[in-house]
C-alpha positions in Angstrom: 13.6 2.7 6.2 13.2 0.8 9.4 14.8 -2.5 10.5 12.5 -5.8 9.0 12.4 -6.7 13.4 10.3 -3.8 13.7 6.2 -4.5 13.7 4.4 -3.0 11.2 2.0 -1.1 13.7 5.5 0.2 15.5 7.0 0.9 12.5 3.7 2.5 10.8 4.3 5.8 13.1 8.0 6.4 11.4 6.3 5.8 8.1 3.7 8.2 8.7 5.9 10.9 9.7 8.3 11.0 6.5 5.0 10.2 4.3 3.6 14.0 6.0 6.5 16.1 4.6 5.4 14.6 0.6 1.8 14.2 1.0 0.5 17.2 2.4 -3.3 16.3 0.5 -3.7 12.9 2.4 -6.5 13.1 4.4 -7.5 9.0 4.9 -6.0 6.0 5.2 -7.3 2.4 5.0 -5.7 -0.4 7.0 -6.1 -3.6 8.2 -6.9 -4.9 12.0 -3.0 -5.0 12.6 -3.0 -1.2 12.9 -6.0 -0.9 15.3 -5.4 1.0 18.7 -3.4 3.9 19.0 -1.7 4.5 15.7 -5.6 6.1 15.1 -5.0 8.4 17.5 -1.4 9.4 16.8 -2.1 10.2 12.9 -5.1 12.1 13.3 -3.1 14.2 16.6 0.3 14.4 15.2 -0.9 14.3 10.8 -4.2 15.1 10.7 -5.1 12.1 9.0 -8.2 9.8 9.6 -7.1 5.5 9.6 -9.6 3.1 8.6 -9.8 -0.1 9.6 -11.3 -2.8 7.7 -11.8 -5.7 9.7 -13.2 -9.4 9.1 -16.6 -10.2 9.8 -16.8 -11.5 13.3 -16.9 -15.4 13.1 -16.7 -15.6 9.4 -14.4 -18.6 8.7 -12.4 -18.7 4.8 -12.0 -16.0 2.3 -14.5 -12.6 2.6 -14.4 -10.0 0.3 -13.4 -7.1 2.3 -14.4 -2.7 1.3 -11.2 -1.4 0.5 -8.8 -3.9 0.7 -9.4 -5.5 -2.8 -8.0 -2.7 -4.4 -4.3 -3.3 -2.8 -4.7 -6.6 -3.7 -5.7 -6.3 -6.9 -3.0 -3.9 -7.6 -0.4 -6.5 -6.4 -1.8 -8.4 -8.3 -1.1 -6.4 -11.0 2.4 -6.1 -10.6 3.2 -9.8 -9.7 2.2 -10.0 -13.9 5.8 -8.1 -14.3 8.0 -10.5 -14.6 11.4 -8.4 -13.2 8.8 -7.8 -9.5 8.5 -11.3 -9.6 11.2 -11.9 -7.1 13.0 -9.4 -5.0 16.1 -9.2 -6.9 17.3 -5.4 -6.0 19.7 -4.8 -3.6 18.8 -1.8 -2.8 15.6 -0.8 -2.0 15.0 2.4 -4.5 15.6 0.8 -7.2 13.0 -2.1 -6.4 10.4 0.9 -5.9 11.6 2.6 -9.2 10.5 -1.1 -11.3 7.0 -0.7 -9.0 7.0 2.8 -10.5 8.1 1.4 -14.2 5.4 -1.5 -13.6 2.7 1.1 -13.1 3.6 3.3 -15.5 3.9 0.6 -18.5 0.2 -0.7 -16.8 -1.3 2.8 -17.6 0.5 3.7 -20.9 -1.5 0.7 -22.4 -4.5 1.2 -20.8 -4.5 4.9 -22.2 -3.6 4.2 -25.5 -5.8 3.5 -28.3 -6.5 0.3 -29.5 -3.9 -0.4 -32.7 -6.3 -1.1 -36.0 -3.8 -4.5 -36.7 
């Protein structure tokens, strides 16, 4: 973890580096134009890892539906239904990731199971 003063493009690189050691498959990632310039660069040199970045249509004003991004959004949107991720109430930070991890897990249990007969 990195101080909340730190910009997310500054802070990506630190990120990136403790994210190599646990996912050794990851070959692509998908950002947005905040990350553009020499973060690209840096991952694919120092990971080996392509970055992505989906940008807004040039001079398109109001909401666009953009590749890629609607699947972080709709997955926040997902957990914002759980009522304890609601609000940031941990205070520390693992355990706030352990309820995303509960939040996801309860979200695929019921999507797996069968429908009940009742």
């Amino acid at each position: 973890m990195h101080s909340a003063g730190i910009q997310d493009r500054d802070g990506a690189r630190w990120v990136l580096g403790q994210a190599l050691a646990k996912w050794t498959r990851l070959l692509w990632i998908w950002a947005d134009g905040g990350y553009a310039g020499a973060l690209g660069a840096w991952a694919w040199q120092a990971c080996g890892w392509f970055i992505g970045i989906v940008k807004r249509s040039e001079g398109k004003k109001g909401w666009e539906l953009l590749p890629h991004r609607w699947v972080v959004e709709r997955t926040f949107a997902w957990l914002d239904r759980s009522r304890r991720l609601s609000k940031d109430y941990e205070f520390h930070t693992r355990t706030g990731e352990n309820w995303v991890r509960l939040s996801m897990i309860h979200l695929m249990v019921r999507r797996l199971a069968p429908p009940s007969l009742s």
